[in-house]
Phi, psi and omega in degrees: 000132199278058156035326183267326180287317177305327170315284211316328201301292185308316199279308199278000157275349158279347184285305185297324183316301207287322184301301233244026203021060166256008176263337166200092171306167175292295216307314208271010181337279210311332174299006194281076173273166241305340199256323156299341189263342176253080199175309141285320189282351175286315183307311184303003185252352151242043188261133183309145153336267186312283269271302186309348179292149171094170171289171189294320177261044183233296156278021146266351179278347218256312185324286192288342165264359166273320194297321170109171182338308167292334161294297225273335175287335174287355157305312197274008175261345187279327187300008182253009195236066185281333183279359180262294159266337163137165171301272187335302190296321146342242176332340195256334173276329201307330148311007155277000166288308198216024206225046173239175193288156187234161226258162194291158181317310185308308186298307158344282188291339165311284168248046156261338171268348161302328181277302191296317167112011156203211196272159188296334198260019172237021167230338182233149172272334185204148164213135205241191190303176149320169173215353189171124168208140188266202183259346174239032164187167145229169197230145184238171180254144178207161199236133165273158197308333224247014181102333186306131183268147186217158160288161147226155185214139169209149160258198186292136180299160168046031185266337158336299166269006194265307179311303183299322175307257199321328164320280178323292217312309180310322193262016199236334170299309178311290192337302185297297168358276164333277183308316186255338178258067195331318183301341169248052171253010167274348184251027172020090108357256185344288187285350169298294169320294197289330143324333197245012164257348159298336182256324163313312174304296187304359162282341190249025192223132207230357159278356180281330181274354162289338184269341224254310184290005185264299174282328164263025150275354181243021163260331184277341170306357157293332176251148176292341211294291194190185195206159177240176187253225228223130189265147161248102188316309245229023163243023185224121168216191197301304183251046175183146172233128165240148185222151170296158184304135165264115162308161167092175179268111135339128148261048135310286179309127190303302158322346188267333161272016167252011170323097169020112158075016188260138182278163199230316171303309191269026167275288178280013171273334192293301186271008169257298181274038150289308200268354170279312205301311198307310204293320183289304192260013123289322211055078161170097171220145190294125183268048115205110187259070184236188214295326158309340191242031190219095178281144166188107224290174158298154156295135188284166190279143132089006180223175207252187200264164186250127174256089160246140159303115138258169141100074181252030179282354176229131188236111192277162166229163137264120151307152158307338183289283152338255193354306180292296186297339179280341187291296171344304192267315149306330167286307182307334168271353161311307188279301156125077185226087179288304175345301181299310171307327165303303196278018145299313185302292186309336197276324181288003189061033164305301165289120162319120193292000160285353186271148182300157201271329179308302191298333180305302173298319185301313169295317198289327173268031180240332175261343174265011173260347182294331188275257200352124214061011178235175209255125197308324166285340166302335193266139181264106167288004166274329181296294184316288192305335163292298176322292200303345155266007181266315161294026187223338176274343176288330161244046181047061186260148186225145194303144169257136180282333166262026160245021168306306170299323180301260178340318187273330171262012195274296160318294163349291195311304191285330179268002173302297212296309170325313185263018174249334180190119174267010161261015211278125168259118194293303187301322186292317169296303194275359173307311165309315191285328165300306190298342178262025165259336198301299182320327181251319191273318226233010183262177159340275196318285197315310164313325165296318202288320196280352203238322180266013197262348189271331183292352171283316175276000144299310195302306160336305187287333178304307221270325187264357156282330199276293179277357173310136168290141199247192224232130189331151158203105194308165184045293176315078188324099163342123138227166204296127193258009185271323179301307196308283166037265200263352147334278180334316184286323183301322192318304190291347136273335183298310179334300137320314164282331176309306213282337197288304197292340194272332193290311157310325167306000000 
């Protein structure tokens, strides 16, 4: 779709905003300043009669289900931020998770026997209406011959093109951003845009999340956290998935915290450090965690409530490098040693290395200290999150597009456990799990490990220098060079083991 097609698209979701005063609501006049408060009331003399009923998020879910897959996942990310908009406003996005309407049964069971290439009943004993639809799939309940109960996900007819509409419409929004607003080309658009129309695509091909929910269910099995469930191959194509049943209540659902015997602290302690574990010690965590893809059973005796993940069509990844620097920088605000936390920005390039390193660690410690001893509902996180974008144009920090996803489930994450335990305190959650990553990457021992994996790649690099054929040299008379070699190799490891042994001493 053309960029000149793409206008008309983008003016009319500003248009429906403005019919339905969802753009600069009424409700928020007084926070307003003077140039934004006539700016709405100039938009509001055309916003329609009907469209304006109702509250502020009732009329942006109304907006935003009309609007398609992208509108609607930014719905379902402001519906996790209740400590931000309020409870209500919450609750009023909150149906755009799992609750829109859904296209008929026949069409579904259509093209789930297209995909397998054969009649439906030589793979399911039953297959049954929807249970849940989102804004790219609905998921039905079905029993395999063999008794087993499973999910199926098929998607939406044609969303395939409704997604390229919303693409063009995103990247021609960045484009304007870009051009007429200076202040947000340090937060790269384009690229920003272009991450989440990258995630979109891997959203509409559901083998990649039969692969992508496979390799992290056999990582979370490594953790107490949560579970994913058991891809069934031989129910997996392009536009359909089957997974084993996830027990338990959505926490969509109200009723799911009110389950017999659940603890509501170690719950959302649950659901913060599942996604620290995955993101630090895999580099591989689900980039949507919100209360719809997140089930959660009663507790079993002598154990804590059971938490399984769906919905793995979008999947973050970390480098050893990320990795290394989000641990860094979370310990560091554990302890509350902003210096280390300045110099983690700076060495990763987060900070532009011209800016002071001092003045930097002085702002992180004007927004972090302020959290620390007090109870998470006393902190205003509309407050926080402002300091922190006001620092970041103050030193010229510019969005990395491959932590976009990270930054966005981090948020995520944090307003689930907030709206599960409105005291959950996030640093307090994420301190084992940084510390027992700090504690294995960062000790003696891992340093030795780091010191023989390079003297294994000297050695390597040597030994493949060694067979190289080698190359005429007028005058200078040949000699055999592989014993200098591997000379050369031994150096380089007694080397490597002296300095690994001095380090340790």
């Amino acid at each position: 779709m053309s960029r000149i097609a793409a206008f008309p698209r983008l003016i009319a979701a500003g248009w429906a905003l403005v019919r339905a005063d969802a753009l600069i609501p009424r409700e928020v006049e007084p926070v307003l300043p003077p140039s934004a408060l006539w700016a709405g009331r100039a938009l509001r003399l055309f916003a329609g009669g009907a469209a304006r009923q109702g509250r502020p998020g009732e009329r942006l879910a109304r907006v935003l289900e009309r609007e398609g897959p992208a509108a609607i996942k930014m719905g379902q990310f402001l519906s996790t931020r209740a400590d931000i908009f309020g409870t209500q406003f919450a609750e009023d996005l909150s149906h755009l998770k799992d609750r829109l309407p859904a296209f008929p049964l026949e069409v579904a069971k259509a093209e789930v026997a297209r995909g397998l290439g054969r009649p439906l009943d030589t793979l399911y004993a039953s297959f049954e209406a929807s249970i849940a639809a989102a804004s790219l799939a609905q998921a039905h309940s079905a029993t395999l011959l063999d008794g087993t109960r499973v999910a199926v996900k098929v998607l939406r007819p044609g969303i395939e093109r409704q997604v390229t509409r919303d693409s063009a419409a995103l990247r021609l929004a960045a484009d304007l951003a870009e051009r007429l607003v200076p202040a947000a080309r340090r937060l790269r658009p384009r690229q920003f845009v272009e991450v989440v129309i990258r995630a979109l695509d891997l959203e509409l091909d559901l083998r990649f999340e039969a692969a992508g929910c496979a390799e992290l269910g056999e990582a979370m099995k490594l953790d107490p956290y949560m579970r994913a469930p058991d891809v069934v191959w031989d129910g997996v194509g392009k536009r359909f998935l089957t997974l084993t049943w996830a027990s338990g209540l959505a926490l969509s659902d109200p009723a799911a915290l009110e389950q017999p015997g659940l603890d509501r602290k170690a719950l959302a302690e649950a659901v913060t450090r599942g996604f620290l574990a995955q993101a630090l010690d895999h580099g591989l965590f689900h980039a949507d965690l919100h209360e719809g893809n997140l089930f959660v059973g009663a507790p079993i005796q002598g154990g804590g409530a059971s938490i399984v993940a769906v919905d793995y069509g979008i999947l973050g990844r970390l480098g050893p490098a990320e990795r290394k620097y989000l641990a860094e920088i979370l310990y560091g605000f554990l302890n509350r040693d902003y210096p280390r936390v300045a110099a983690v920005h700076f060495d990763a390039g987060y900070v532009p290395a011209h800016q002071d390193r001092d003045a930097f660690a002085q702002a992180l410690r004007a927004v972090g200290e302020p959290v620390f001893g007090r109870d998470a509902s006393d902190v205003s996180m509309g407050r926080l999150l402002a300091q922190l974008f006001e620092i970041t144009a103050l030193f010229d920090m510019a969005l990395r597009p491959e932590l976009v996803l990270l930054q966005k489930t981090m948020v995520t994450v944090e307003g689930v456990a907030r709206r599960i335990d409105p005291t959950h305190d996030l640093w307090a959650a994420a301190d084992p799990v940084v510390r027992r990553w700090i504690a294995r990457e960062l000790s003696p021992a891992a340093k030795v490990r780091e010191f023989t994996d390079e003297a294994v790649r000297a050695i390597r690099a040597l030994a493949r220098l060694a067979e190289a054929p080698p190359v005429p040299v007028a005058v200078v008379e040949r000699r055999p060079a592989q014993p200098l070699l591997w000379f050369l190799a031994g150096a380089a490891v007694a080397a490597l083991a002296f300095a690994a042994g001095a380090w340790l001493v």
